[in-house]
C-alpha positions in Angstrom: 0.0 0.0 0.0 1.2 3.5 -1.0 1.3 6.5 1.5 -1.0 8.5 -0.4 -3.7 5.4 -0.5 -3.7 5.8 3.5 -4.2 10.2 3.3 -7.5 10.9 4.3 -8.7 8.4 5.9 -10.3 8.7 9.3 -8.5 6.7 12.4 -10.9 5.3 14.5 -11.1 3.6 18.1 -12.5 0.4 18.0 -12.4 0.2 22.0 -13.6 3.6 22.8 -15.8 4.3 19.2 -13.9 7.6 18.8 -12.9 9.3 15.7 -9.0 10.1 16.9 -8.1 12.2 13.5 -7.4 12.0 9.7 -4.4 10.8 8.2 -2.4 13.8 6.9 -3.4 15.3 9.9 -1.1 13.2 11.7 2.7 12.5 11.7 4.4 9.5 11.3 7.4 7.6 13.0 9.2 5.6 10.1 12.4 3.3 10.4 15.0 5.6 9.0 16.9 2.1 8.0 14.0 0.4 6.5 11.4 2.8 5.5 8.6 1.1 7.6 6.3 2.9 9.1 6.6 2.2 12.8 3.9 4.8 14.6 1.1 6.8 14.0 1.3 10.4 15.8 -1.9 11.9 16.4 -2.2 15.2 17.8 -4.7 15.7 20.7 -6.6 18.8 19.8 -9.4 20.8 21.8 -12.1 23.0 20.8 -12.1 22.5 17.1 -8.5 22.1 16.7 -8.0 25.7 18.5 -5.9 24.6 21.7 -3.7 21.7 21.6 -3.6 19.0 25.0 -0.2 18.5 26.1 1.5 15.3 24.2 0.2 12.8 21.0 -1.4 9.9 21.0 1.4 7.2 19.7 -0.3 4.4 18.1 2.2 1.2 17.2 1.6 0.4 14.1 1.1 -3.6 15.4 -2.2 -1.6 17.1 -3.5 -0.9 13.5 -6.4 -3.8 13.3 -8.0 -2.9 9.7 -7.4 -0.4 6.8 -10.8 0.2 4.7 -11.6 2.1 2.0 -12.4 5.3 4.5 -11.0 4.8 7.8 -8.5 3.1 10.0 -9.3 0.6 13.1 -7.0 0.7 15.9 -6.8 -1.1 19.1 -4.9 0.1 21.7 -4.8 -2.6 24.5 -5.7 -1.4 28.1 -7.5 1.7 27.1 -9.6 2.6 29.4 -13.1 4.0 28.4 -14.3 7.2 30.1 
């Protein structure tokens, strides 16, 4: 799968059912020596993007469960709902 196939598409909680961002609006953490994507980093934003929490949401890229046409399915183990 190309990097520009996975911009766009929404990444999604399957634990909590929570929409956690859009690809492109995230960073990645890639293998400098292999090219592999290792992370997703996901910026935790507050009033529509306006005020930024302190720290990202790092998400192994083991926690990645699915990749569909329009969104990604992670599961983070031990996340606990609210």
């Amino acid at each position: 799968m190309k990097l520009s196939e996975l911009s766009g598409k929404e990444i999604v909680d399957v634990n909590r059912a929570e929409r956690l961002g859009v690809l492109g609006q995230t960073d990645l953490e890639i293998n400098e020596k292999n090219g592999q994507i290792q992370a997703l980093l996901i910026p935790s934003l507050k009033w529509f993007g306006l005020k930024k929490q302190a720290g990202d949401l790092r998400v192994p890229w083991t926690h990645i469960k699915k990749i569909g046409v329009d969104m990604i399915i992670i599961d983070i183990p031990g996340d606990d709902q609210e």
